[in-house]
C-alpha positions in Angstrom: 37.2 -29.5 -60.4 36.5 -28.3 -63.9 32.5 -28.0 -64.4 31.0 -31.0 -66.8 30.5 -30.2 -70.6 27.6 -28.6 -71.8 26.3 -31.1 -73.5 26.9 -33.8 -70.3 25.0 -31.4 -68.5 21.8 -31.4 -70.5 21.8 -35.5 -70.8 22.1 -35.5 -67.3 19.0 -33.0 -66.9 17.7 -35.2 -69.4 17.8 -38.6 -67.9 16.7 -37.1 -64.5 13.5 -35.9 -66.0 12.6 -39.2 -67.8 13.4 -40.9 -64.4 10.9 -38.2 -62.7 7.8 -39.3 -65.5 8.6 -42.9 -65.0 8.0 -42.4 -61.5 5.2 -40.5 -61.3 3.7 -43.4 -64.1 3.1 -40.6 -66.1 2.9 -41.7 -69.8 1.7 -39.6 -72.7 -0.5 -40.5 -75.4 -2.3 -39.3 -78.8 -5.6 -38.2 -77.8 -7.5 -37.6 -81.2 -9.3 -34.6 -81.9 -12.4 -33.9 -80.3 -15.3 -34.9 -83.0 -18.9 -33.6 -82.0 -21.8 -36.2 -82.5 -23.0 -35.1 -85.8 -20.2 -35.0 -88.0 -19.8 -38.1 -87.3 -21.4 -41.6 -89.0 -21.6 -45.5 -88.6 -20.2 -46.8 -92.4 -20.0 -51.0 -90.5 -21.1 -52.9 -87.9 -19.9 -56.8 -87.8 -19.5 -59.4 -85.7 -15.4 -60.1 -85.6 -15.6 -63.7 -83.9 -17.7 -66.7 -83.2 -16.2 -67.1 -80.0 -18.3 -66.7 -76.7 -16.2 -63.9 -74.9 -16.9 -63.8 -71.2 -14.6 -60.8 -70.5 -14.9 -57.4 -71.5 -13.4 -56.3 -74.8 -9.9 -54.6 -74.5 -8.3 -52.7 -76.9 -4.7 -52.5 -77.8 -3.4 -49.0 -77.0 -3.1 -48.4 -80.9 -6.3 -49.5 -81.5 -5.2 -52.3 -84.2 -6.0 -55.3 -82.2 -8.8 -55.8 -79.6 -8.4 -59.3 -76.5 -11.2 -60.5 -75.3 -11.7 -63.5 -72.8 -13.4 -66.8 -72.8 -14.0 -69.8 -70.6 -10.4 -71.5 -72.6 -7.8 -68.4 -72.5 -7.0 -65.0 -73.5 -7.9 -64.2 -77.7 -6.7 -61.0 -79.8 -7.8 -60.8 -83.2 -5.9 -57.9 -85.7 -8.3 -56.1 -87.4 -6.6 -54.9 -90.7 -6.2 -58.6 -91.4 -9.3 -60.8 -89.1 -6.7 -62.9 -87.8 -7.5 -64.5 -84.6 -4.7 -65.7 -82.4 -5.1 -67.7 -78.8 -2.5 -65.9 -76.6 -2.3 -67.7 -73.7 -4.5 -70.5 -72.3 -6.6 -69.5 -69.0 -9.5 -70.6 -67.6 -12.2 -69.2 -67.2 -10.9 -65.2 -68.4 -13.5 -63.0 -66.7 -11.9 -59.6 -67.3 -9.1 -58.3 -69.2 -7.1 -55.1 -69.3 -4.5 -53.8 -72.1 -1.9 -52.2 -70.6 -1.2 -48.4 -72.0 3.0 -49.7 -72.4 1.1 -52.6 -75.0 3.6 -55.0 -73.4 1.1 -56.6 -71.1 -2.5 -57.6 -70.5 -3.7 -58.0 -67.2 -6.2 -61.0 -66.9 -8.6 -62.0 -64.3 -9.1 -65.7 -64.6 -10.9 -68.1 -62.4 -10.8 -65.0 -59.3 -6.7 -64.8 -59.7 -5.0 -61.8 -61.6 -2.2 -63.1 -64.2 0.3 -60.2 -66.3 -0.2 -61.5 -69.6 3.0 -61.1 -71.9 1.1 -60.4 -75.4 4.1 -61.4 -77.4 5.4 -64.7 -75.3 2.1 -65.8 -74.2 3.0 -66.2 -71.1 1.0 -65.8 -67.9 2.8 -64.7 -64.5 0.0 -64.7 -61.3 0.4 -61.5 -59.2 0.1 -62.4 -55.5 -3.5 -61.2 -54.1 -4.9 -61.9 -50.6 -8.7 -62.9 -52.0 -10.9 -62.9 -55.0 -9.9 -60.5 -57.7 -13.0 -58.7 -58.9 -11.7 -55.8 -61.0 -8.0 -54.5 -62.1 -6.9 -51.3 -64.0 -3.4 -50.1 -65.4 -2.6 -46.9 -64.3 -1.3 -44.4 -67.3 2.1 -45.3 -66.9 1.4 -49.3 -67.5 3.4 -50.5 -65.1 1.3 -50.1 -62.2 -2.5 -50.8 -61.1 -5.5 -50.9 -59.1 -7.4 -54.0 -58.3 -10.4 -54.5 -56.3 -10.0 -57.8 -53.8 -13.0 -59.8 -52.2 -11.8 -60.9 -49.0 -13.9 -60.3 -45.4 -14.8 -57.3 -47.3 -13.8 -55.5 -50.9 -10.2 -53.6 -50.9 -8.3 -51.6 -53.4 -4.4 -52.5 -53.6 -2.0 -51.0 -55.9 0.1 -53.5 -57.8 3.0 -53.5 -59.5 3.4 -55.6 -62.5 6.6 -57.2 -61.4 4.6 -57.9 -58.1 7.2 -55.7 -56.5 4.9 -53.3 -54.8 1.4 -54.0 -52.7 0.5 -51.5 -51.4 -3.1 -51.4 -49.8 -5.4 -47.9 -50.9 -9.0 -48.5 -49.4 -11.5 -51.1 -48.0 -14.8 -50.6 -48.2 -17.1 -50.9 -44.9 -18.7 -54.3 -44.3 -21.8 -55.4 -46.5 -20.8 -53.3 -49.3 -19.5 -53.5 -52.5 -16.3 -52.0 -54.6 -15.9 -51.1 -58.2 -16.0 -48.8 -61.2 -12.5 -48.4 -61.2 -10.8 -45.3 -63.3 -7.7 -43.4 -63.4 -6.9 -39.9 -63.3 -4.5 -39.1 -66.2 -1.9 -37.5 -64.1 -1.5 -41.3 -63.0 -1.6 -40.0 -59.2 -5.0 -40.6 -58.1 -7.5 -43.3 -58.6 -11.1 -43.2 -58.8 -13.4 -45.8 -57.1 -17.5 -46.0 -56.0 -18.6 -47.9 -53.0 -22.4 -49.0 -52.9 -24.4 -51.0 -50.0 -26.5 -53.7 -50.4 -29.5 -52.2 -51.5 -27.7 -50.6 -54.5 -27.5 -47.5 -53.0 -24.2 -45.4 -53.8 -22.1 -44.8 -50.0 -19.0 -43.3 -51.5 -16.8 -42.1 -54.3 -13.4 -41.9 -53.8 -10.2 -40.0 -55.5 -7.6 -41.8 -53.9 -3.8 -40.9 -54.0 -2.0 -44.3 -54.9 1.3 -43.1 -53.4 -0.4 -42.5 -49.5 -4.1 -44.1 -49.8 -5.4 -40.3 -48.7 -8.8 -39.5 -50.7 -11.0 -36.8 -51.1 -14.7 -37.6 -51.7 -16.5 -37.3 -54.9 -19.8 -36.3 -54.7 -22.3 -38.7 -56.9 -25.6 -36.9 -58.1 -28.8 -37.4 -56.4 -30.3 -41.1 -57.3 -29.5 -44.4 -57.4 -26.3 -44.6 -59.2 -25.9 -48.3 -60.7 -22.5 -47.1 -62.6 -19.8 -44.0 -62.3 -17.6 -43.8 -65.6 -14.4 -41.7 -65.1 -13.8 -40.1 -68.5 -10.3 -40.4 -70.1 -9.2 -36.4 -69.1 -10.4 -37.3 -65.5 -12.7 -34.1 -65.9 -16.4 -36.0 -66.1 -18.2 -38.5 -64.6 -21.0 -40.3 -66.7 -24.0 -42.0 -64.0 -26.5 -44.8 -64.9 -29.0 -43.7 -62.2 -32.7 -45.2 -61.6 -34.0 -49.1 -61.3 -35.3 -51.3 -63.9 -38.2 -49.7 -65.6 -37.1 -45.7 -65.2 -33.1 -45.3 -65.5 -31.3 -42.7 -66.7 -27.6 -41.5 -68.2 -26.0 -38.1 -66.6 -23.0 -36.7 -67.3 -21.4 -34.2 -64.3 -18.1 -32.5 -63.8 -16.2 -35.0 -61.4 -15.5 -32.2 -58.5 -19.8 -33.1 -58.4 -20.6 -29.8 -60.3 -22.6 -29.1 -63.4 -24.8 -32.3 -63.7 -27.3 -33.1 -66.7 -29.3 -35.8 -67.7 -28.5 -37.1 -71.2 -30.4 -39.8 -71.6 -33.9 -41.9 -70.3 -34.8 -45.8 -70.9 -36.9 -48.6 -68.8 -32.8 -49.8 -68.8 -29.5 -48.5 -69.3 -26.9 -51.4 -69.1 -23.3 -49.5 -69.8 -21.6 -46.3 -70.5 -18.2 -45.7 -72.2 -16.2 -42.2 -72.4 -14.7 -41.9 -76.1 -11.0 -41.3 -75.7 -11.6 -37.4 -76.5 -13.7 -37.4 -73.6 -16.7 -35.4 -75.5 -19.0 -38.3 -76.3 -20.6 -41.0 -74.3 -21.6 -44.5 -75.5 -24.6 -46.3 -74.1 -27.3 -49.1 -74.2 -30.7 -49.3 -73.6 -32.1 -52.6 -73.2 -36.0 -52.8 -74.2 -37.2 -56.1 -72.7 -34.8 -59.9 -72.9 -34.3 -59.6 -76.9 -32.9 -56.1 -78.2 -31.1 -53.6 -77.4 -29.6 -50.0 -78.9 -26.9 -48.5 -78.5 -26.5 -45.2 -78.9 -23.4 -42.3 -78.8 -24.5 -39.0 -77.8 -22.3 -35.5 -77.0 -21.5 -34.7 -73.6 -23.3 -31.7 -73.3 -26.5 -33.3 -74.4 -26.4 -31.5 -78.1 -27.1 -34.2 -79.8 -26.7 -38.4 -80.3 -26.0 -41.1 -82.6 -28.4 -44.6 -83.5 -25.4 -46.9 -83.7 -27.2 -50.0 -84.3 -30.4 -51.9 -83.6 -28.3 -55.2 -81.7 -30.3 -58.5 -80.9 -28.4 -60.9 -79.0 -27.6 -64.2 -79.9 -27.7 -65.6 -76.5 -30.3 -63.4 -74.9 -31.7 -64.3 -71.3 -33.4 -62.4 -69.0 -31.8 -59.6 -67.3 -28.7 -59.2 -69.8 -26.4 -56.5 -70.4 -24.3 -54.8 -72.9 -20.9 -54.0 -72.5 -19.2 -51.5 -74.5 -15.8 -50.2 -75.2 -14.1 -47.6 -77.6 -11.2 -47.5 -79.5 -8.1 -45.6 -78.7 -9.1 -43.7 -81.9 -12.2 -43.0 -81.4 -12.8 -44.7 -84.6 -14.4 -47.5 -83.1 -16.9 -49.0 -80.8 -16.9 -52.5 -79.4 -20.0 -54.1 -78.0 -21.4 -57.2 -77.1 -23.2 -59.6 -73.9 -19.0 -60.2 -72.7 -20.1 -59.0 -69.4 -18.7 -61.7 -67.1 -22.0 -62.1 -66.0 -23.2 -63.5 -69.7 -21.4 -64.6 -72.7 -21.9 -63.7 -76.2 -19.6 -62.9 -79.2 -18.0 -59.6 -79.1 -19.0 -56.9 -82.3 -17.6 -53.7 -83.8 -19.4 -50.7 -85.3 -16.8 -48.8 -87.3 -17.4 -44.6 -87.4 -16.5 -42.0 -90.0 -16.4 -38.3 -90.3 -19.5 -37.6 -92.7 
């Protein structure tokens, strides 16, 4: 048999390659340029809607819309032009998730997960045993990990076709399950486990194809939250109670930990997509907060803005969430636990 053409030979090695990304969920995407803290400034900070957003602010994965969640449906607003659309109607949204393909949102509404098709506005529920309490995309966007509430918390990979369920963890009785993240190579999953009293009992690097894990080791402290960064390299920790909390940042095999930041409360902290800087707020009594961007190495850190809610009770947080361009910080009370309108402070190289 005469041997195929050259050129049939490299579309062949080709098309088995691109088959070999899609299935490792692999997907590649522009990172900017790392940007240290103090060439950097805030030019805006606005409110972009009225709405009372329940969920967390999502952003689109080219960082020219951002969805948000309230107790009527799913909302993304363009920012080059304000316009606000409803995409689909849900109730109540409680978390949301923009998928890295830009295709699909995944929405947790009233304790059920729903793929969201941004451009049809239509809503397909993805079978789950339980409550959903948390869902991530893995890199490739077709796949992700939610946390489920049933006799217990468990991680389950899901397709978004529903096709695969495939159950990665449960956590031991009396516990609880979240912080989800992704490692970029779209292989492992990151997840923390805490008891009752608050106290941290396990981080997790789990392989999504087997469910085998290796522990991460959290610092010393009460850890309230574990951020993955985006290059799966760091780890940023809220440690401490109310009154005397605190923001570290460690290498995520458990190495090379440093404190970055100290507050009577710390409510969030977000990686920026370049994985150098880390947002934050500290919460000064039940009417202000501050949030604040600061290196990763502790060099130096930003005042982004001086926010007062407009709902403010006792006990609220601040969510955050940057941009895909690192252009860009979101922030508001959308916690799920409070409502409040979502806001954006814009950023630009001095």
């Amino acid at each position: 048999m005469r041997p195929p053409a050259r050129g049939s030979a490299t579309r062949a090695a080709t098309a088995i390659v691109a088959l070999a990304l899609v299935a490792c969920q692999v997907q590649f995407s522009r990172v900017p340029k790392p940007e240290p803290v103090a060439s950097l400034e805030v030019v805006r900070v606005g409110r972009i809607t009225d709405r009372m957003a329940i969920s967390n602010a999502s952003w689109s994965p080219e960082g020219d819309q951002i969805a948000f969640g309230t107790q009527t449906g799913v909302f993304a607003l363009t920012l080059a032009t304000g316009q606000e659309r409803r995409i689909v109607a849900l109730q109540p949204v409680t978390g949301l998730d923009w998928s890295p393909s830009a295709l699909w949102l995944a929405a947790i509404a009233g304790g059920r997960l729903f793929v969201v098709d941004a451009a049809r506005g239509t809503a397909t529920p993805l079978p789950t045993e339980g409550v959903v309490r948390g869902f991530r995309w893995g890199p490739g966007g077709e796949r992700g990990v939610a946390i489920v509430e049933r006799d217990g918390y468990h991680a389950w990979l899901l397709s978004r076709d529903g096709g695969v369920r495939r159950p990665l963890l449960s956590s031991p009785s009396g516990t609880w399950m979240g912080d989800l993240g992704w490692y970029p190579d779209g292989v492992y999953a990151f997840v923390r486990i805490e008891d009752a009293s608050g106290a941290t009992r396990a981080q997790w690097r789990v392989r999504v194809a087997g469910g085998d894990r290796a522990a991460v080791p959290p610092p010393v402290g009460v850890v309230v939250r574990s951020v993955l960064s985006a290059d799966g390299r760091w780890i940023a920790y809220v440690l401490g109670r109310e009154g005397s909390m605190s923001l570290w940042v460690g290498r995520s095999d458990g190495s090379s930990v440093r404190r970055i930041a100290h507050a009577v409360r710390i409510t969030d902290a977000a990686w920026s997509p370049q994985s150098d800087k880390v947002a934050y707020a500290e919460v000064a009594g039940d009417e202000q907060a501050t949030i604040w961007i600061a290196d990763a190495d502790g060099r130096s850190r930003l005042h982004v803005t001086d926010y007062r809610p407009e709902l403010a009770d006792h006990g609220f947080e601040v969510a955050l969430a940057w941009s895909p361009t690192g252009r860009a910080l979101a922030f508001g009370t959308n916690t799920a636990h409070s409502a409040g309108p979502v806001w954006i402070a814009h950023l630009a190289r001095r």
